[in-house]
NUTORTI-357988 format. One record per residue: x, y, z of N, C-alpha, C, O, CB in turn; residue in one letter. Coordinates in Angstrom, 3 decimals, decimal comma. Glycine has a CB too. Layout:
BEGIN
{atom {X; Y; Z}; {X; Y; Z}; {X; Y; Z}; {X; Y; Z}; {X; Y; Z}; 'A'}
...
//
This chain:
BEGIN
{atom {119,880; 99,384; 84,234}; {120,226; 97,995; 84,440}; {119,407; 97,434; 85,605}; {119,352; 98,167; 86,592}; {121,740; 97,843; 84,704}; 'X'}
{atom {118,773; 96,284; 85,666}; {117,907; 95,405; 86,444}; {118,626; 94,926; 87,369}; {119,755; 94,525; 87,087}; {117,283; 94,371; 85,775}; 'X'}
{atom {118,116; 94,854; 88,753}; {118,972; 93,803; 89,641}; {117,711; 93,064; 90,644}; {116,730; 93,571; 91,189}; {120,372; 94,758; 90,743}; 'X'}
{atom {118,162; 91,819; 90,616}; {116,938; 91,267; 91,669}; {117,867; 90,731; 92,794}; {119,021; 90,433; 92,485}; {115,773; 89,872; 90,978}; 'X'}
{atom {117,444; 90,588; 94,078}; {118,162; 89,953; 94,883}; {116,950; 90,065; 95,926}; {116,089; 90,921; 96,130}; {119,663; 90,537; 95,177}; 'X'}
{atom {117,352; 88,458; 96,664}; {116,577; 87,837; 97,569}; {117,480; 87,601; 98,647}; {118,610; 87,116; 98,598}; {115,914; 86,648; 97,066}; 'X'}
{atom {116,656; 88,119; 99,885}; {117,492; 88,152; 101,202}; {116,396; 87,030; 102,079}; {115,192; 86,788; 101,997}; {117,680; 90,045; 102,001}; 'X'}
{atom {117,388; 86,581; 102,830}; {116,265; 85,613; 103,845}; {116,724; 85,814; 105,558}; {117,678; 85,300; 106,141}; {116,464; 83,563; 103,368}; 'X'}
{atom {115,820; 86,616; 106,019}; {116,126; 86,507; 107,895}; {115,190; 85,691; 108,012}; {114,180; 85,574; 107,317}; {115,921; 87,931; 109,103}; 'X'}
{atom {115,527; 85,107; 108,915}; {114,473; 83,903; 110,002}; {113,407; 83,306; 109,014}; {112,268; 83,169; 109,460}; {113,380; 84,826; 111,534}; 'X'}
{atom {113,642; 82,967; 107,825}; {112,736; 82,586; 107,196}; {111,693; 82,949; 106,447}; {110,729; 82,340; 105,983}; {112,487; 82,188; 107,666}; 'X'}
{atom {112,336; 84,855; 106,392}; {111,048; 85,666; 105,773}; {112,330; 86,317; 104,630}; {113,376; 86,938; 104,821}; {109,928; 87,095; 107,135}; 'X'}
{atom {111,528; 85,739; 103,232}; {112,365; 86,266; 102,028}; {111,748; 87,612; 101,376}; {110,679; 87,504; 100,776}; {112,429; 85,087; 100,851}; 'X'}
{atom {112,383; 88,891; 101,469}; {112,586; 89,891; 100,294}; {113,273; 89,646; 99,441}; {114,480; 89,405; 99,459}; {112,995; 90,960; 100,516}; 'X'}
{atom {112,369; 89,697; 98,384}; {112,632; 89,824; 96,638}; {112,778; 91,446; 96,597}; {111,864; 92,066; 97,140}; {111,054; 89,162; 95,430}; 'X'}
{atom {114,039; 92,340; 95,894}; {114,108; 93,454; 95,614}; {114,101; 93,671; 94,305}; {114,598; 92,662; 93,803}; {114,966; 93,916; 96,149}; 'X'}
{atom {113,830; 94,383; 93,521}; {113,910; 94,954; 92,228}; {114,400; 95,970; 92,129}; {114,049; 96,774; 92,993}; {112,957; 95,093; 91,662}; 'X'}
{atom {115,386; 96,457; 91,121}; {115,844; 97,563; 90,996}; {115,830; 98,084; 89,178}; {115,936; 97,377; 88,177}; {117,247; 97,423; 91,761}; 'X'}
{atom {115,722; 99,012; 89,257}; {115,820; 99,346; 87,708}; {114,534; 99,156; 87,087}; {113,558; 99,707; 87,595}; {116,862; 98,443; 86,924}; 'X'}
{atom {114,379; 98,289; 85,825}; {113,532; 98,218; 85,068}; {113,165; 96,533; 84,902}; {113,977; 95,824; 84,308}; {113,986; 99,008; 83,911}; 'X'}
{atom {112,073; 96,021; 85,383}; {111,921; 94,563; 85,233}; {111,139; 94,251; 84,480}; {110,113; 94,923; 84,580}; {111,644; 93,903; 86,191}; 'X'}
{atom {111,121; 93,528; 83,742}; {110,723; 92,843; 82,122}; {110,988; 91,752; 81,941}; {111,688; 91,012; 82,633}; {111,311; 93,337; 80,942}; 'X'}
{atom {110,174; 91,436; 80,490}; {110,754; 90,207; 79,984}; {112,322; 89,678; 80,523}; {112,439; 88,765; 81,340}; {110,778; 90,440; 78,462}; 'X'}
{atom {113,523; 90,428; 79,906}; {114,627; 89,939; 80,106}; {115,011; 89,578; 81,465}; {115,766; 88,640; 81,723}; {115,392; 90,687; 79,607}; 'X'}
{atom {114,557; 90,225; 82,191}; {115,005; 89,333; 83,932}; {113,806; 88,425; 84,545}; {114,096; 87,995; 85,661}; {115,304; 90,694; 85,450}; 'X'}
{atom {112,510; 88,030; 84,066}; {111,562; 87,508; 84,651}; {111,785; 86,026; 85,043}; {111,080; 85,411; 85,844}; {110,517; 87,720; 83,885}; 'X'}
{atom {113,006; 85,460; 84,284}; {113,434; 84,256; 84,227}; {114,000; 84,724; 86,387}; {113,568; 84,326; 87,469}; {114,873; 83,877; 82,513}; 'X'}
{atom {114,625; 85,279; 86,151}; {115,664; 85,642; 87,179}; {114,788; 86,158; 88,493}; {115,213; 85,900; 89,619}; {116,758; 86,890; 86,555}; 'X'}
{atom {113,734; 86,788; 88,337}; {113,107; 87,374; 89,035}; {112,051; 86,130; 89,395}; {111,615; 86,322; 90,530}; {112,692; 88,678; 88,421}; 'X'}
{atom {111,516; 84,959; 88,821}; {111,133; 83,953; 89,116}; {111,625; 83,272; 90,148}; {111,036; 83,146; 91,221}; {111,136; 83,434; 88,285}; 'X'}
{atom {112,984; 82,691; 89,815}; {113,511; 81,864; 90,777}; {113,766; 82,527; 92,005}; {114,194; 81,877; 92,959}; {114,635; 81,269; 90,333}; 'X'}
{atom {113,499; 84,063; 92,115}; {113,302; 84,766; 93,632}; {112,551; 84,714; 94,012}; {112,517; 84,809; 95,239}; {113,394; 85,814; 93,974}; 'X'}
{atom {111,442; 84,535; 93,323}; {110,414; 84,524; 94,072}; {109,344; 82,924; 94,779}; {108,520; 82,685; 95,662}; {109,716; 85,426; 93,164}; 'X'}
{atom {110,143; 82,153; 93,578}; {110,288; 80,676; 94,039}; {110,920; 80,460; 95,538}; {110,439; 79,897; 96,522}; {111,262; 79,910; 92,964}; 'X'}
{atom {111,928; 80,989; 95,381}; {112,500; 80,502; 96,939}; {111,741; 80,866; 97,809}; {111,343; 80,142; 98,721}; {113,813; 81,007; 97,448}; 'X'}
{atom {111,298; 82,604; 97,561}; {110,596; 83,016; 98,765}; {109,374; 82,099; 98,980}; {109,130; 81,766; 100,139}; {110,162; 84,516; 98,665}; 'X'}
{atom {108,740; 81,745; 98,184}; {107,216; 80,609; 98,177}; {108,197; 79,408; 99,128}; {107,574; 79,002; 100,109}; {106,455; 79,774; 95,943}; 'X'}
{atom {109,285; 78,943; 99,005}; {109,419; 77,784; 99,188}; {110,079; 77,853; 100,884}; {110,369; 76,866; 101,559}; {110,290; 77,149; 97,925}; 'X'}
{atom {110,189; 79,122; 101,254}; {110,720; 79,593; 102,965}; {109,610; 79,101; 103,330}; {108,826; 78,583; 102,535}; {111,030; 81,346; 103,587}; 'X'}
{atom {109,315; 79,247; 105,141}; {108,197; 79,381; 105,464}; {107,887; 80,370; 105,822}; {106,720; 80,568; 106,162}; {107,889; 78,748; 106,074}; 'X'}
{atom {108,734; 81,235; 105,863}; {108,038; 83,055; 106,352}; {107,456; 83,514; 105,195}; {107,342; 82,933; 104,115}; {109,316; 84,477; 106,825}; 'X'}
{atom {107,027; 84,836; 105,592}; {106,722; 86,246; 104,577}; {107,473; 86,050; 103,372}; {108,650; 85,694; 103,309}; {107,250; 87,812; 105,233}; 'X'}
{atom {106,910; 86,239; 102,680}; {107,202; 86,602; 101,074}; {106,956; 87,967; 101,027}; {105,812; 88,385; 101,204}; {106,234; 85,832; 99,901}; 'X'}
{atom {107,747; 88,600; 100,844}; {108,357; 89,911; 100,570}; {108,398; 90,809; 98,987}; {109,571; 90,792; 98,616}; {109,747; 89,614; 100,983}; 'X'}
{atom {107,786; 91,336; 98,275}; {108,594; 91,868; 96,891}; {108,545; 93,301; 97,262}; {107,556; 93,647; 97,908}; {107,809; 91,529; 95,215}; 'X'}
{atom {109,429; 94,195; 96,970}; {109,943; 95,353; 97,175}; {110,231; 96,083; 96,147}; {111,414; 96,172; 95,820}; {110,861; 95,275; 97,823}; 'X'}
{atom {109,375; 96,666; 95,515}; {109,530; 97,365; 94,357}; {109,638; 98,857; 94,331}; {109,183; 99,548; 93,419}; {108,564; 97,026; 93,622}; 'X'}
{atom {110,357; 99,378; 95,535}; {110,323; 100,556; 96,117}; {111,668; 101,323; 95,215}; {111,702; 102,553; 95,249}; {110,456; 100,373; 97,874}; 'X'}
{atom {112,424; 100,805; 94,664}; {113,689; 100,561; 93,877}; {113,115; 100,354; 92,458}; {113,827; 100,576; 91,479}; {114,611; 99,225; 94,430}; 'X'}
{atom {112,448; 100,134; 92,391}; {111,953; 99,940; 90,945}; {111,311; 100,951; 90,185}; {110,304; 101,532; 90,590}; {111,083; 98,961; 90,899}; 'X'}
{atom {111,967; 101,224; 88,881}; {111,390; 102,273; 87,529}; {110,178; 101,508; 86,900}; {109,209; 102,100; 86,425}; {112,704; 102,538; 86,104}; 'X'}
{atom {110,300; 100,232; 86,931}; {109,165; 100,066; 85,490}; {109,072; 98,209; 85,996}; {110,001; 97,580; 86,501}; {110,179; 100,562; 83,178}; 'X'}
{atom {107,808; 97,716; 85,699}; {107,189; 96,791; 85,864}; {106,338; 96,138; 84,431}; {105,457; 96,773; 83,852}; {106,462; 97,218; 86,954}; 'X'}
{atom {106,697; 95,068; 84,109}; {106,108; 95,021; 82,477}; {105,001; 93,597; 82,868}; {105,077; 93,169; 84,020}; {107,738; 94,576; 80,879}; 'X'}
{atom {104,220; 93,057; 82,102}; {102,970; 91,806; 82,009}; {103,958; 90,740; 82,166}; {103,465; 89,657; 82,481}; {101,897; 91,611; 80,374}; 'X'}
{atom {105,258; 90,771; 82,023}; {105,677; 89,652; 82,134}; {106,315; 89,020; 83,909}; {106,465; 87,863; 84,302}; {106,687; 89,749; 80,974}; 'X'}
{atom {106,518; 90,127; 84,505}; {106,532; 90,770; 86,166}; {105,113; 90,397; 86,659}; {104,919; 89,564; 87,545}; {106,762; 92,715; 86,313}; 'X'}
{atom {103,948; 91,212; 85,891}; {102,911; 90,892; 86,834}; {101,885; 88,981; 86,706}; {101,043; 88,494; 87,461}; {101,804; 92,385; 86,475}; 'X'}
{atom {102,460; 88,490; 85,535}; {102,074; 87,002; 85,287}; {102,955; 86,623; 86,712}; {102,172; 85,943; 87,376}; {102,669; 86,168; 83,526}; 'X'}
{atom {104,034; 86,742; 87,351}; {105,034; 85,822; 87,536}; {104,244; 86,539; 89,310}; {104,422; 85,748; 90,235}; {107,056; 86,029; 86,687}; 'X'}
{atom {103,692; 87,493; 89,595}; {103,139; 87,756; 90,610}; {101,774; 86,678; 90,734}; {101,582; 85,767; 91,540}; {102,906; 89,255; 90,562}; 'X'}
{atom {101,161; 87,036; 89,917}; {99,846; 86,327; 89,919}; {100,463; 84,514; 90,355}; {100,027; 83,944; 91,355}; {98,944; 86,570; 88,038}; 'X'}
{atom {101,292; 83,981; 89,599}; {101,477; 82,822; 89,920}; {101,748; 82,579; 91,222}; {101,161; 81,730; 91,892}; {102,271; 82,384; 89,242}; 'X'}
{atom {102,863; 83,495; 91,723}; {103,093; 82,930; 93,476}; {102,057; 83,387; 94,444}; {101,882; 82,908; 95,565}; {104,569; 83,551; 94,228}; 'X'}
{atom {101,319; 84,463; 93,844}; {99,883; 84,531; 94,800}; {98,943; 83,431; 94,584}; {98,269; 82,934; 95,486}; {98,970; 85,870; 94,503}; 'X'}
{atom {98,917; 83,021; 93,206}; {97,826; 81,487; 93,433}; {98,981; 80,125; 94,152}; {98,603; 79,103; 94,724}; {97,044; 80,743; 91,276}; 'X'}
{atom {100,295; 80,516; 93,903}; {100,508; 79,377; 94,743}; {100,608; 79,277; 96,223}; {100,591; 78,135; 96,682}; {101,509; 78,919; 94,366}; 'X'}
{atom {100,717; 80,357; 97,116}; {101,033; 80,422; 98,135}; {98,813; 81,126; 98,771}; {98,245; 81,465; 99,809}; {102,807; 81,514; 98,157}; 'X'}
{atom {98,583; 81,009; 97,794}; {96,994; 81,158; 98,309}; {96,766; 79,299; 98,693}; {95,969; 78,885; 99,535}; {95,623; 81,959; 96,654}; 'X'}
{atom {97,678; 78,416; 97,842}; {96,715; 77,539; 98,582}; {97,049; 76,852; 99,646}; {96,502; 75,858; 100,122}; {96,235; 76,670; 97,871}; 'X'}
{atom {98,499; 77,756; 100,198}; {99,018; 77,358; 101,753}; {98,253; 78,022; 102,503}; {98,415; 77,928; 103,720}; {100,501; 77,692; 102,208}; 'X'}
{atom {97,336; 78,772; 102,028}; {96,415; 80,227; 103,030}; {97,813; 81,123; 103,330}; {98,140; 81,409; 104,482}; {95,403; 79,592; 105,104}; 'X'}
{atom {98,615; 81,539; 102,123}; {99,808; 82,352; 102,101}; {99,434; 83,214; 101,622}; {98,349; 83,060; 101,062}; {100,905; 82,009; 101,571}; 'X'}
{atom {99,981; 84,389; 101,561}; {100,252; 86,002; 100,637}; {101,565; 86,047; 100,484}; {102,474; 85,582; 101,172}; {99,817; 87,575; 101,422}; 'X'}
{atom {101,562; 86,745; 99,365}; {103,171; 87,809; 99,010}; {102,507; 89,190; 99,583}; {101,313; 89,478; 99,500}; {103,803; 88,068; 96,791}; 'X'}
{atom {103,373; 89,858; 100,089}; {103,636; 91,259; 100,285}; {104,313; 92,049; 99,068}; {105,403; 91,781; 98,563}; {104,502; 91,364; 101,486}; 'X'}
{atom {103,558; 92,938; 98,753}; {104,472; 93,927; 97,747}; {104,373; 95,551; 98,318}; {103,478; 96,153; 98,911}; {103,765; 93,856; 95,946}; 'X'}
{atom {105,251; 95,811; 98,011}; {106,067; 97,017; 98,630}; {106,219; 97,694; 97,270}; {106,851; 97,233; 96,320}; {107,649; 96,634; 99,500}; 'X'}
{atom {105,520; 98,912; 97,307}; {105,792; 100,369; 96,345}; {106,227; 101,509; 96,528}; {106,331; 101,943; 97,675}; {104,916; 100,854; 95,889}; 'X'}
{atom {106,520; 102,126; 95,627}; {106,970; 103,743; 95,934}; {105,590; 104,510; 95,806}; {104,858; 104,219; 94,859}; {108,230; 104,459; 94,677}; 'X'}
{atom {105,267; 105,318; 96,565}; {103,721; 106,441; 95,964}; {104,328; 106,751; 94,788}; {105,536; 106,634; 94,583}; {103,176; 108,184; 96,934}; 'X'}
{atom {103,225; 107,285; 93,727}; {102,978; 108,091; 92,842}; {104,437; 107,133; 91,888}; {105,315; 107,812; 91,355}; {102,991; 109,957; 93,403}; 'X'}
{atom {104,474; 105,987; 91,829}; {106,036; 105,010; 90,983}; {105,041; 103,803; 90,070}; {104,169; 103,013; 90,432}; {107,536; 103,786; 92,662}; 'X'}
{atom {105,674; 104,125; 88,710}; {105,085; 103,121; 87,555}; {104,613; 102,014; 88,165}; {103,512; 101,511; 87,945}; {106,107; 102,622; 86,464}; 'X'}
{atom {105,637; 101,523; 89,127}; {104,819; 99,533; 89,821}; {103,438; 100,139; 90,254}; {102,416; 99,575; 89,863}; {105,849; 98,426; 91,872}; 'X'}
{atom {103,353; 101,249; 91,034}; {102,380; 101,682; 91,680}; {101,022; 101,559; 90,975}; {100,169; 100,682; 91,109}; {102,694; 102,905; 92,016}; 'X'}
{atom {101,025; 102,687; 90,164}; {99,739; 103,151; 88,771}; {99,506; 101,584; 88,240}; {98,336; 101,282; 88,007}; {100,551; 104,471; 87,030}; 'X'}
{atom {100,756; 100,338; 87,984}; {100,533; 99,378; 87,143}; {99,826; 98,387; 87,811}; {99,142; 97,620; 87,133}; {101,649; 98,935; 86,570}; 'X'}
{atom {99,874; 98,239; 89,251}; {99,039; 97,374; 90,485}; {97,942; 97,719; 90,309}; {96,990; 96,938; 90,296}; {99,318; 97,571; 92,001}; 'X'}
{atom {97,861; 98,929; 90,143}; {96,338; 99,674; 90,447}; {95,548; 99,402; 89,545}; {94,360; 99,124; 89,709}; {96,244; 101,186; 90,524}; 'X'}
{atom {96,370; 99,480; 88,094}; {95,260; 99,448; 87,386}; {94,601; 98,436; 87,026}; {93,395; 98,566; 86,817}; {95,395; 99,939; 86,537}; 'X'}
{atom {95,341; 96,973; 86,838}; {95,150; 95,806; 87,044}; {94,139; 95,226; 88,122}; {93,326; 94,304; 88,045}; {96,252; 95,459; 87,202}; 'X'}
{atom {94,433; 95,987; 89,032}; {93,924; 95,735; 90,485}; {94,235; 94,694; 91,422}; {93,647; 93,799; 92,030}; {92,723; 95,615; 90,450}; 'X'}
{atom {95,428; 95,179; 91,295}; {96,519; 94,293; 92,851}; {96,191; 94,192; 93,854}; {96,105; 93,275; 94,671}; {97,743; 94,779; 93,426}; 'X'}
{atom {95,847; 95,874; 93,801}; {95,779; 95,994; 95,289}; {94,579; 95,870; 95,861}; {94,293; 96,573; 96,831}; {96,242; 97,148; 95,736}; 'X'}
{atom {93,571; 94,824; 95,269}; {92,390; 95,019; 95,554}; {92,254; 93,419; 95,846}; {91,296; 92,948; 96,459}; {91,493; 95,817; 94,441}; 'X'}
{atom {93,410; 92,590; 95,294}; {93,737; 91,438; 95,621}; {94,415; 90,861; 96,209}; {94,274; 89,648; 96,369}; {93,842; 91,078; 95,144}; 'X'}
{atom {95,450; 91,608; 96,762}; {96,770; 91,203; 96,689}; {97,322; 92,461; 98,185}; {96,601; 93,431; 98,420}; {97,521; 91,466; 94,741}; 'X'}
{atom {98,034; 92,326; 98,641}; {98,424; 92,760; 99,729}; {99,575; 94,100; 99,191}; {100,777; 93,902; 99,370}; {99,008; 91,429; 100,625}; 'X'}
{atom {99,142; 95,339; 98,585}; {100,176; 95,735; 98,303}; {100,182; 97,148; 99,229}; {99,196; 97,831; 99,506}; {100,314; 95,756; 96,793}; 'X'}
{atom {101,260; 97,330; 99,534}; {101,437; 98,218; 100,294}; {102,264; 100,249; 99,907}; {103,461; 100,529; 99,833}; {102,189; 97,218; 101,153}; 'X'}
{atom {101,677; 100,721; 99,833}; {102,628; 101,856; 99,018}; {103,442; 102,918; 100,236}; {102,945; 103,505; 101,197}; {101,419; 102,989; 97,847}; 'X'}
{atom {104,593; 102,885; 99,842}; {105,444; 103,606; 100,791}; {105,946; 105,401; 100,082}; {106,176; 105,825; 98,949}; {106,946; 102,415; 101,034}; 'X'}
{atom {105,933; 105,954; 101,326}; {105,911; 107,344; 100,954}; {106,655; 107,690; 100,062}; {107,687; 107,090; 100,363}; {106,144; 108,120; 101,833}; 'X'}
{atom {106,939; 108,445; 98,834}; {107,895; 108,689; 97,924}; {108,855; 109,702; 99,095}; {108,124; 109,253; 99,979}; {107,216; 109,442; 96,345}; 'X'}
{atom {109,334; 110,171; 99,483}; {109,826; 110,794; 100,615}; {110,992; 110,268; 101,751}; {111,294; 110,986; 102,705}; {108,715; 110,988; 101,219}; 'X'}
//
């Protein structure tokens, strides 16, 4: 089962993912990541909690990185080593665009 939830300190929003994110929550996982674009802190996604990442997850990335590119913004994304989001950034090449960060499986 999927869970998204968006936390906001001082103006810096984490988007979390848990489970498996897809089509069926991207609606849901949007409007988290909307808000975070619409704070003025850090944009946060945390996929350290997360099994599986599908094209419909990484469209909805690409969008808040072109939108918050033209505040001269980034999203932060947060991975597990050697975790499906991980291999799926990579292969695309996220992380060659995009600020992603991989955290120790450990």
């Amino acid at each position: 089962m999927a869970e998204i939830r968006a936390d906001e300190v001082d103006g810096a929003v984490t988007v979390t993912g848990t489970g498996d994110l897809d089509l069926w929550v991207v609606k849901e996982f949007r409007k988290a990541l909307d808000r975070g674009a619409r704070s003025p802190g850090q944009l946060t996604v945390d996929f350290c909690k997360t099994d599986y990442i599908d094209s419909a997850i990484l469209q909805a990335l690409i969008d808040v990185h072109l939108l918050l590119g033209k505040e001269h913004r980034t999203v932060r994304i947060l991975v597990k080593e050697e975790s499906q989001p991980e291999y799926t950034l990579k292969v695309v090449g996220f992380d060659e665009t995009m600020d992603v960060r991989v955290k120790s499986a450990s």
